[in-house]
Every structure is written in structure tokens, then in C-alpha cells.
N, C-alpha and C positions, 0 to 999 in steps of 0.2 A: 729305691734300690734295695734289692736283699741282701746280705751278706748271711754266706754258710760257710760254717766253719766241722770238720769233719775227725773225729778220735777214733784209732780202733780200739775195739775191747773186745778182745779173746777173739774166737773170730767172730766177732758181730762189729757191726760200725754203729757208732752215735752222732748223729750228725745236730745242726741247732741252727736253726735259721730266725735271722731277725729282719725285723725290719718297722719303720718309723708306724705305719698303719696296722700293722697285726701283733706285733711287740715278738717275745721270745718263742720260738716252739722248736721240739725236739721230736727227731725220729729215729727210732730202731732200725736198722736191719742187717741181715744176712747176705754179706758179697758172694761168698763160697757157695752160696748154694749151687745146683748141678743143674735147673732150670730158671732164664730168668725172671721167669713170674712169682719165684717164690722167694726173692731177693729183697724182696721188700717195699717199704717202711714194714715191718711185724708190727708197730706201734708207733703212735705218734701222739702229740698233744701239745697244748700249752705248758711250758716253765713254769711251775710252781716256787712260789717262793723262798721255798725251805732246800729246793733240791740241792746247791751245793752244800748243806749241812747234812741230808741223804746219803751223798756219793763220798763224803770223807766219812760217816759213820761204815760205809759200805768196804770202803778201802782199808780202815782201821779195823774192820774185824775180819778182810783177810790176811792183811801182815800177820793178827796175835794167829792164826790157823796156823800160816806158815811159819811162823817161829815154832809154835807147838809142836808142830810135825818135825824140824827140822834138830826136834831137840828128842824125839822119841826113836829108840833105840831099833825097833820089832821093823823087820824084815819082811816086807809086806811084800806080794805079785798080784797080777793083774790089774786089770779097769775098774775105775768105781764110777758107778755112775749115780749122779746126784734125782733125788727124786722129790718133789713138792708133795 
């Protein structure tokens, strides 16, 4: 039997399915998208060892962002959009 258990994150969903014969995996994907072939998984794979040590460094260096910002005075408009 599988069990999946499903979190959103921002609008994407992480989903994690287990089970006794394939062990931990995770999938990415996009509920919102406006077709639903483009919903997803975006990515998947096996659970990595390390990953909740991953998603608390990942969490912890959003809080200090949003403290940061939350402490900066400058009067800022419009979108920012994040770029790799």
C-alpha cells in the first residue's frame, strides 16, 4: 500500500509518497496551471537523505529575508521577479 501525503508551497504542491517496496519519493508540481498537462509532477525522485536538513536551511534563509525586508525602511513598487 502507498501512502501520499501532500504540502503546498507557494503555488506549487510537494507531494511524498511511500511505500514498503520503493521507499520515499517526492513530486513537484503546479495545481494552477491553466492546462492540465502542465500540472505536473515538474519533478520527481527519490528522498535524499539529507533533504529535511535541505528544506529547514531553505526555510531559515527565508525567515532572515523576511525579517530583513520587514526591517528596511525604502518604499519600494512594483514586481520583482526572481531569476537563476
Amino acid at each position: 500500500m502507498k501512502d501520499v501525503d501532500t504540502f503546498p508551497l507557494a503555488h506549487f504542491e510537494l507531494a511524498f509518497r511511500s511505500s514498503d517496496c520503493d521507499g520515499l519519493w517526492f513530486g513537484l508540481s503546479f495545481p494552477q496551471a491553466a492546462r492540465p498537462k502542465d500540472r505536473g509532477p515538474l519533478c520527481s525522485g527519490p528522498v535524499p537523505s539529507d533533504l529535511p536538513e535541505q528544506l529547514r536551511a531553505m526555510a531559515d534563509h527565508v525567515e532572515a529575508l523576511q525579517a530583513r525586508l520587514a526591517l528596511s525602511s525604502s518604499d519600494c513598487s512594483g514586481a520583482t521577479e526572481v531569476r537563476g
